[in-house]
C-alpha positions in Angstrom: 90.2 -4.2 272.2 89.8 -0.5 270.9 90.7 -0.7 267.7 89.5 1.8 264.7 86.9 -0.8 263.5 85.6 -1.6 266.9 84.8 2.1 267.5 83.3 2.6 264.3 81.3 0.0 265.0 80.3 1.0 267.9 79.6 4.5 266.6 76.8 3.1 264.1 75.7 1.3 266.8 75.0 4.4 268.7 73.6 6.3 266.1 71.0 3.3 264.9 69.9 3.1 268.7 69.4 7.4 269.0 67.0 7.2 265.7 65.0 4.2 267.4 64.6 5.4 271.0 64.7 9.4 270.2 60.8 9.0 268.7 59.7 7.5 271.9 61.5 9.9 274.5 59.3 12.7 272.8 56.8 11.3 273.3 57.3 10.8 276.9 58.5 14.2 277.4 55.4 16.0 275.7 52.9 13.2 277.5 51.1 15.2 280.3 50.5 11.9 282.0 53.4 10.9 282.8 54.5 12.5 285.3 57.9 14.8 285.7 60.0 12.6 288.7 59.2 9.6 286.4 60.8 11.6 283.1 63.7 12.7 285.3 64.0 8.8 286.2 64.7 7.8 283.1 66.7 10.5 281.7 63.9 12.3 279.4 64.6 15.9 279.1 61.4 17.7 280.8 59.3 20.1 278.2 60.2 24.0 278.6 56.8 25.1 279.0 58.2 29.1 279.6 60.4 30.1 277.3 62.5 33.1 278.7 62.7 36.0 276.3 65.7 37.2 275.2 66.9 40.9 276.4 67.7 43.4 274.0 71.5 43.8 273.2 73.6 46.7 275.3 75.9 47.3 272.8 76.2 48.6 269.7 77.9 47.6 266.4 81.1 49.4 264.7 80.6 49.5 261.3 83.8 49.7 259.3 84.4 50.5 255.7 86.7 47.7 253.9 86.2 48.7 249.6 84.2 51.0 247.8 84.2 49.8 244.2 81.4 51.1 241.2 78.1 51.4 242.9 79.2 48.9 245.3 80.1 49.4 249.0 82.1 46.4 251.1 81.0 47.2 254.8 82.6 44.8 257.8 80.9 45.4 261.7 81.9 43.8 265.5 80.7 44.2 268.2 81.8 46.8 270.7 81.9 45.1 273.9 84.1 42.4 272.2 86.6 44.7 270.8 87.2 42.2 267.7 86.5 39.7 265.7 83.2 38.8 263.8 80.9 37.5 267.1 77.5 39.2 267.4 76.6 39.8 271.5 74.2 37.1 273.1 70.7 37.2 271.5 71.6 38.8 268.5 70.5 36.8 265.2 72.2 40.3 262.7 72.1 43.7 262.7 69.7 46.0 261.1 71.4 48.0 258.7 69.9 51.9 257.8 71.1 53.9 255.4 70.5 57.4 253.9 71.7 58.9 250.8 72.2 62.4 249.5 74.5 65.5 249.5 75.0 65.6 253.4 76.0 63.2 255.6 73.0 62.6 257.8 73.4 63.0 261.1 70.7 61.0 263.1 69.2 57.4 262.3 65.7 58.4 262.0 67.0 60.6 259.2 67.7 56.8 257.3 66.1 54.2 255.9 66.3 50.4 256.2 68.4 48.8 253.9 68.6 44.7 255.5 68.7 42.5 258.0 72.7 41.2 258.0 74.1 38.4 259.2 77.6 38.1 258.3 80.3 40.3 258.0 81.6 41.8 255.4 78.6 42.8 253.9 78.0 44.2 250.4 75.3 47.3 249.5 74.9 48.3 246.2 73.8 51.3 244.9 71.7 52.5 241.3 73.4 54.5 238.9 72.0 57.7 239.9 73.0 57.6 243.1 77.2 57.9 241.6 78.2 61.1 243.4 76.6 61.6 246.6 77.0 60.7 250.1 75.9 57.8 252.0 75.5 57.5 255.6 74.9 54.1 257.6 73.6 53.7 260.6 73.2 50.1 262.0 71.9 48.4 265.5 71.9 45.1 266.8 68.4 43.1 266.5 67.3 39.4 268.7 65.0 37.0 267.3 61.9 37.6 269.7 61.8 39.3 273.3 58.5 40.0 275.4 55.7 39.2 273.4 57.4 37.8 270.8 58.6 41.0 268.7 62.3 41.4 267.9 64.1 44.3 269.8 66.8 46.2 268.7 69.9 47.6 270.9 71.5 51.3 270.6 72.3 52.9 267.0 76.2 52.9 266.2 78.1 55.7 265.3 77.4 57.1 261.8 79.6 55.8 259.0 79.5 58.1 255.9 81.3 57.2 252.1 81.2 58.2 248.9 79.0 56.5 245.9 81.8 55.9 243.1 
């Protein structure tokens, strides 16, 4: 019978036998001697000996200003293909935020400077005391974890977003 005891039962069951038999289908799968028909046989998953590397992103972050409060900025981003919500596009581990502070808004990224690697939105920057009046100009661009040769690649800049330092 299926009752809530019998499942759980069974459910402890499976998990005990995973923890045994996982160990040995390693094993199996990383042994060079056995050979890859026989692995498929038994249902071991076959080594991925070429990883693919993971494009750079086409689109961009919108960065979008929630709260300024004393020396404190409350920043929020999404992605522009997706049109909303808080999802970063395939590949993407954050986005590199840049940043660059002074009397004018800047007007290009190189003009910036990098600030962190985000992963969540919002996001909070904070400034120093002697930066209270001046501008502050973000510029941000998606980032993956590893492409060809394993260095990260970054997608297009967004569009500047510029606020005052209270």
């Amino acid at each position: 019978t299926r009752t809530s005891v019998t499942v759980a039962a069974k459910d402890a069951a499976r998990v005990t036998a995973e923890q045994v038999v996982r160990p040995y289908a390693q094993r199996i799968s990383n042994n060079a001697s056995v050979t890859p028909g026989d692995k498929t046989a038994i249902g071991v998953n076959l080594p991925n000996s070429s990883p693919v590397p993971i494009p750079a992103p086409t689109s961009f972050p919108i960065l979008g200003f929630r709260a300024a409060t004393p020396l404190q900025h409350l920043l929020q981003y999404q992605d522009s293909d997706l049109g909303t919500g808080k999802a970063k596009p395939f590949g993407a581990i954050g986005l590199e935020l840049y940043r660059a502070i002074g009397t004018v808004p800047a007007v290009d990224p190189s003009q910036a400077t990098y600030y962190a690697q985000v992963t969540k939105s919002p996001c909070r920057v904070t400034f120093e005391a002697g930066q209270v009046g001046k501008t502050c100009t973000y510029f941000a661009r998606w980032i993956t974890r590893s492409g060809p040769g394993g260095v990260a690649q970054g997608g297009p800049w967004s569009a500047p977003l510029v606020a005052a330092i209270i």
